[in-house]
N, C-alpha and C positions, 0 to 999 in steps of 0.2 A: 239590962232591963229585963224584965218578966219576958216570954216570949209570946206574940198575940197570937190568942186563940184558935185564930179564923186565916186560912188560908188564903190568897190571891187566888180567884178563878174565875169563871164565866159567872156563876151564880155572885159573887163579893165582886163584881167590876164596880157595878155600881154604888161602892161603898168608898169609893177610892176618892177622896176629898177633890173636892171642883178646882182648885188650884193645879193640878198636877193633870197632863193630856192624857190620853190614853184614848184608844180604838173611836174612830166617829165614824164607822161601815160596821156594814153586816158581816159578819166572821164570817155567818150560817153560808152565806148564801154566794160564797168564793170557792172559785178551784184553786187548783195548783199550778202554780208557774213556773218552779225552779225545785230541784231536787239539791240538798244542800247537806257533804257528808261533813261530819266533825263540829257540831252544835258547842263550841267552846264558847269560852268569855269571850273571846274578838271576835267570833263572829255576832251572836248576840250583840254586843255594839258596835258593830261596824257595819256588814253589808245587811242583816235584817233591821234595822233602823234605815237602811236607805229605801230598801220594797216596802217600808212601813209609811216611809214616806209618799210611795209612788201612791198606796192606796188611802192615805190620808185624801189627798189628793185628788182621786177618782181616777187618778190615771192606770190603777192595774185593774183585775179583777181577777186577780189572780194570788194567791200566796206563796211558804213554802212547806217544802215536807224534808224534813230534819231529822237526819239518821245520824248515829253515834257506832262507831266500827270499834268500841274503847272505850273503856270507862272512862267518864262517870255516864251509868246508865242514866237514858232522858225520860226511862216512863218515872220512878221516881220522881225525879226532880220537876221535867217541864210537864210532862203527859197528866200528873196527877193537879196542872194547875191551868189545864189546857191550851198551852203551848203560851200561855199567858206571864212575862215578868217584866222587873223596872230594868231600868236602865239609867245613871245618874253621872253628870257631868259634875267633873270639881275641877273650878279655877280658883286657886290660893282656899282663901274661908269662902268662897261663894257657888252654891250650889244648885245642880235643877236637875227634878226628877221627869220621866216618862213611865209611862206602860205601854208596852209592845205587843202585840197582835198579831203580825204579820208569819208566822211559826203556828202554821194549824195543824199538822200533821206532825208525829214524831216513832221512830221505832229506835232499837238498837239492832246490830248486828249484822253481819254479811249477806243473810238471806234474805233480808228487805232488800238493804241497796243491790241484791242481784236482781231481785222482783223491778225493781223500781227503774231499774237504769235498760231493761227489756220493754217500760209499759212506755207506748206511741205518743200517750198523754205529758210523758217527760224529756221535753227537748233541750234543755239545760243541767247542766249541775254546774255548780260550783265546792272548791273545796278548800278546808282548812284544818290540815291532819297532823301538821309540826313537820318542818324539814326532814328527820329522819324517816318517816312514814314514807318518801319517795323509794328508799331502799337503791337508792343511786350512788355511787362511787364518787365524793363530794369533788375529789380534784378533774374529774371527767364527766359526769353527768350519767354516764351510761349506768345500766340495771349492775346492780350488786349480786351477781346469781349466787353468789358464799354466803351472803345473810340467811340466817337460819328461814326462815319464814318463805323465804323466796322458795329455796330449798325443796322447802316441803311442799309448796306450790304443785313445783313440776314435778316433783315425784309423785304427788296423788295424781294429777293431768295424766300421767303414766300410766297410769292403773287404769283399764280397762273395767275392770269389775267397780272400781269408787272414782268415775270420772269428776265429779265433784268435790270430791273430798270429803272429810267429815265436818260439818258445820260450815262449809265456806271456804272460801280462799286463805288465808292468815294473814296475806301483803296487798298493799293497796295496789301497786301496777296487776298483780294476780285476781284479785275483786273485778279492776276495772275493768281487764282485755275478758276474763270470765262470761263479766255483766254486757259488753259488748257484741262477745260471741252469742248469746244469746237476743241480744236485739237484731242483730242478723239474720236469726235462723227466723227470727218473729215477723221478720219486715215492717219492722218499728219506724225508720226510718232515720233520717240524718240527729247530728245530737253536736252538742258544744259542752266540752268538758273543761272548765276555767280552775284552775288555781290560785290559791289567794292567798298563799305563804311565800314564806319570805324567802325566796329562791331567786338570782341571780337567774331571766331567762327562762323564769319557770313554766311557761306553757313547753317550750322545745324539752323540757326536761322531764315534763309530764309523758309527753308523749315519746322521748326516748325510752322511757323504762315503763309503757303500757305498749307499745310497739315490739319492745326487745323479749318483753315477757310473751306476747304471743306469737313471733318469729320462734320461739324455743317451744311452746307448748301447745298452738292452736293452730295448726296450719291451716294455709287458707285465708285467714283471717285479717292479714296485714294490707290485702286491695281492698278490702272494704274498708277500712281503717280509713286509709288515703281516700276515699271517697267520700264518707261521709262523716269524718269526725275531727271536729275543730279543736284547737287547744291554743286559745287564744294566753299571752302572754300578758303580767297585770301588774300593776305597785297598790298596794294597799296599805293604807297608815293611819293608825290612833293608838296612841299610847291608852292600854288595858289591864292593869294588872290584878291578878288574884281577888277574891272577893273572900274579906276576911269575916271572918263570926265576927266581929264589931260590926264590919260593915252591911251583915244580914239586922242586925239590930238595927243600927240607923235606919234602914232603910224600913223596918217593921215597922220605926216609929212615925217615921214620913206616911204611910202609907195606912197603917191603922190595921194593916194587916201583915200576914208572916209571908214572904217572896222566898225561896229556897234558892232561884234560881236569876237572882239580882246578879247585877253586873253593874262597875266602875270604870270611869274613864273621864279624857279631856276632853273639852270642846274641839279640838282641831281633829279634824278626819278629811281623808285622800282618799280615792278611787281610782286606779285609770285603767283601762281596759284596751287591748291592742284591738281595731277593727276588723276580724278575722272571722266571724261566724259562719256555720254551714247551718243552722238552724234558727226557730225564729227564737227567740228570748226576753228580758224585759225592760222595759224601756226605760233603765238606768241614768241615760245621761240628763230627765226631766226629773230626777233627784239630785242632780250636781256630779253623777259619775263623768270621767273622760272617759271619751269613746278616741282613739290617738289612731294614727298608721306606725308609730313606731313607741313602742313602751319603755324602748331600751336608755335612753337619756333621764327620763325620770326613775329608772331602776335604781341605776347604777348613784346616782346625787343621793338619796333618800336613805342606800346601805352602806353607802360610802360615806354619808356625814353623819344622817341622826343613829343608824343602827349602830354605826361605827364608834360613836359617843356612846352609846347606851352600854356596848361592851366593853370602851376601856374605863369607863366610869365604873360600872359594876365590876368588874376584875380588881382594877388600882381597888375600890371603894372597899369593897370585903376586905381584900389586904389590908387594910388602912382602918377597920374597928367598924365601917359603916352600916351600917342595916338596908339601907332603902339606896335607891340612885337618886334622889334629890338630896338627898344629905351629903353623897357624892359630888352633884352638882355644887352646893354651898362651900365645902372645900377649896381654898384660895388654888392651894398648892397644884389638885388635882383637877380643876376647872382651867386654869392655867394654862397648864401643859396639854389638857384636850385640845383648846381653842386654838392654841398656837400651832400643836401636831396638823390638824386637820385644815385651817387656813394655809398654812405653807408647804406640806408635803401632798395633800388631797385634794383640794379645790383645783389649782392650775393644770392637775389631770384630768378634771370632770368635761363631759359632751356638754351644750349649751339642752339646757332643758326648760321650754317654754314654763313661765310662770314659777321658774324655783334658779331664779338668780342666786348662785352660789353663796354671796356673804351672805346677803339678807337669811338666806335658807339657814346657812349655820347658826346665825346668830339667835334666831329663833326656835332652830331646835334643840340649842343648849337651854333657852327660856326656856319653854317645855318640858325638857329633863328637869329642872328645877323648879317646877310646880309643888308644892308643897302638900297641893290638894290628893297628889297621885302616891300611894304608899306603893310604889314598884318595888319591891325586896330584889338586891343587888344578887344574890344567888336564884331567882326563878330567871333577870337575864343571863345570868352565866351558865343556866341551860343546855345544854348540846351546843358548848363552841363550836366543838371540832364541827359541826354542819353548817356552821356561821362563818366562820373566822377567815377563809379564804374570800369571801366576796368583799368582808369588814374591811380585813386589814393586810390578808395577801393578796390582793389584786391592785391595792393600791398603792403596796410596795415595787410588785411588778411595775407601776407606770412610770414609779421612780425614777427608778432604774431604765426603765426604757429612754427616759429623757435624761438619764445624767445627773438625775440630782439628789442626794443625801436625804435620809427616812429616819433618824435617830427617832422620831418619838412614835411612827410604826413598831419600829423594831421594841422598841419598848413597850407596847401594846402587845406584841405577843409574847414579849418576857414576863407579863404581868398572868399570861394564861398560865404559862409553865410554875411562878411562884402559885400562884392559886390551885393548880392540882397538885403542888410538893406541897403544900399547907395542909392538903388532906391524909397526907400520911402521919405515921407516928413519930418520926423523927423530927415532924415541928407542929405535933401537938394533937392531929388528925383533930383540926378544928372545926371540921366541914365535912360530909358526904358530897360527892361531886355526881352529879346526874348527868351521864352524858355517856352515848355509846361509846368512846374512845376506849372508858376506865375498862372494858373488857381486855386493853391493851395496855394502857395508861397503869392500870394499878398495880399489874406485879414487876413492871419497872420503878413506880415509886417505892416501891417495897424494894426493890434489889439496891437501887441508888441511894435509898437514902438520902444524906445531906450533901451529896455530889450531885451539884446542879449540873454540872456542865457535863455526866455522865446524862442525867436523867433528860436534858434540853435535844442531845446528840440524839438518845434512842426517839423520841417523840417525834423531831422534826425529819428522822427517817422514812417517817410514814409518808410516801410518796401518795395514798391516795388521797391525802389530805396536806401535805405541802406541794406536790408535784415535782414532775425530777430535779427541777431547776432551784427550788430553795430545798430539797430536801438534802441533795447532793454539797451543797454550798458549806464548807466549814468558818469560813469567814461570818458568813451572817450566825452562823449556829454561837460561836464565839461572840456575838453580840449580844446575839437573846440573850447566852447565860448571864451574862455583865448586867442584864440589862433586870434578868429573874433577879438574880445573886442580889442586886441592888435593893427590890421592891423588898425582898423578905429581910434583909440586915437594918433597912430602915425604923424608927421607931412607931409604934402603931398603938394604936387604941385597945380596948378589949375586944376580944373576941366575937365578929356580929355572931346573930342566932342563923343555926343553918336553917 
């Protein structure tokens, strides 16, 4: 369709057809509540739909301010529509739009969120930067001081003459201890820095690698830390994917105007937040957030069954001609083997977690995946496995085996990774570009192994900081993956999805 003329913004709200909700408060006349770095699609529907709620509501009077440390810059896209976009739920064909409000503030770059996480008026942040942005050692959690970025961190910290570096820290633990060093010297006062990605534990992990980074570069700095800085641990859930150029159209059409900065998703969305604060923040749980004493039982059910689905769906899926994970989902053969994998080798492992009864839970986040409304492309989740795949599908190998009991359609979950990065070489077609820090490692072993999986399964599953000593060491299960790779790529497949 033609693309409409007239932008989404403060001056076009009121142009925004009465059907559809959008802001019933004063933007103007709102502070800030919450400092929020990584203004992506999930977060956009996820937690600023919940503060949008609070002020729907009259219960905040507060907003946020939305910095981007990563492209895609937000003055472009949000700042030019004043922090103004939809937000559009799809179940099957049935769908419903909002406009969002609650995003009044927006910069890019390190120097804001160094400014911001020093001003007194900011006692919260939350964050949503993508698992690899921790710069943490996935089978340990601790700081990765060999990632380049880290690197360069402490080497400028070194410098006397460029205490700050040039433009910023480069790594989020480097940003954060940086940003905090300076709320110190400020007497800013106490702060709650919450994570909201998908980390196994992720507050302890946050603050192992903002703790570990200024043990090495800020001395000094680690007793205040422990005094005054929370890092409270959280599960957060709504399936979000990509907002495609059709979907900027539909949504132009809904709306009668052009939203750059629309975003898609399901009706179902989770919160829970562990009770850990050292500052005051926002009153979350009076939008449906959980406020918990321990986070860890709804963590582990939630990565262990839906995420867990999501990656052997998208893995088997791509292998298998699919484009999307509901198409994935629709698959007899590979919906099958999820439900049955995940019922019998992962469930009887799971903590009991209030309100996420194990079947019901599975059975509904297999629903979910197979929403037809949700075009999730099978490779944006295949993503950065390697910072996923231990909490998916090696941890709940580990519980296996802790208890005794056989994993054949684990182990085939992570045969399904190894066929999916052999798929990107040229010896079976380099079907695919594969995104994902590993391939710095990963690709000139595909390239050495070629069509020997069980050479290429061997080096991969070597990587102790991503399998840990215990499956890395293991030739028996290595000997399974391959059987298990060898299999998904000998099988018959469809065409080639689009990467």
């Amino acid at each position: 369709m033609p693309q409409a003329a007239r932008r989404l913004d403060e001056a076009t709200l009121a142009e925004v057809p009465a059907a559809i909700r959008r802001p019933n408060y004063d933007r103007a006349g709102l502070g800030i509540a919450c400092l929020h770095l990584g203004v992506g699609a999930f977060h956009r529907c996820h937690q600023a739909e919940y503060m949008e709620d609070l002020l729907a509501s009259g219960l905040s009077r507060g907003g946020l301010f939305g910095v981007n440390l990563a492209p895609p810059a937000l003055g472009p896209m949000l700042g030019r529509q004043d922090g103004l976009y939809s937000r559009t739920l799809h179940d099957g064909t049935a769908s419903e739009t909002r406009v969002i409000g609650a995003i009044l503030k927006v910069a890019d770059g390190a120097a804001a969120a160094l400014a911001l996480l020093a001003d007194p008026a900011i006692s919260t942040v939350t964050l949503t930067v993508t698992e690899k942005a921790y710069c943490h050692v996935p089978a340990t959690g601790e700081l990765d001081e060999a990632r380049a970025e880290v690197a360069a961190d402490l080497a400028d910290l070194a410098d006397p003459a460029d205490p700050a570096g040039q433009g910023g820290p480069a790594s989020l633990p480097g940003l954060l201890a940086c940003g905090l060093a300076r709320r110190a010297r400020a007497r800013a006062g106490p702060i709650n820095l919450i994570s909201c990605d998908n980390l196994p534990a992720n507050g302890a992990i946050l603050a192992r690698v903002v703790r570990g980074f200024a043990g090495r570069a800020l001395p000094g700095l680690a007793g205040w830390i422990e005094d005054n800085v929370a890092f409270p641990a959280t599960m957060v859930d709504r399936i979000v994917p990509a907002t495609t150029a059709a979907g900027l159209d539909s949504v132009a059409a809904r709306l009668g105007l052009r939203d750059e900065a629309a975003v898609q998703g399901e009706p179902f969305r989770q919160w829970v937040i562990e009770d850990a604060f050292r500052a005051p923040r926002p009153r979350w749980e009076a939008a449906g957030v959980e406020i918990v004493a321990d986070v860890g039982p709804h963590v582990l059910t939630k990565m262990r069954v839906l995420n867990a689905a999501q990656t052997m769906l998208a893995l088997a899926g791509a292998l298998a001609g699919h484009d999307f994970t509901h198409e994935a989902a629709a698959d007899r053969a590979l919906a099958r083997w999820v439900g049955r994998t995940l019922a019998a080798e992962t469930l009887p492992h799971l903590p009991p977690a209030p309100g996420m009864a194990p079947g019901p839970y599975l059975a509904a986040s297999l629903a979910r995946i197979a929403n037809a409304g949700i075009a999730h492309r099978c490779h944006q989740i295949a993503t950065d496995t390697s910072q996923k795949i231990r909490q998916r599908l090696l941890d709940p190998i580990r519980a296996c085996r802790g208890a005794g009991a056989p994993h054949p359609g684990l182990t085939r979950g992570v045969g399904a990774w190894i066929a999916y990065l052999a798929r990107s070489g040229p010896d079976f077609g380099a079907r695919w570009t594969v995104s994902d820090p590993v391939m710095a490692r990963a690709g000139p072993a595909i390239l050495r192994h070629g069509r020997d999986i069980a050479g290429l399964t061997r080096e991969i599953l070597s990587q102790a900081d991503i399998f840990g000593p215990d499956l890395s060491g293991d030739a028996a299960f290595a000997a399974e993956v391959t059987a298990a790779a060898q299999g998904l790529l000998d099988a018959p497949r469809g065409p080639p999805p689009a990467a």
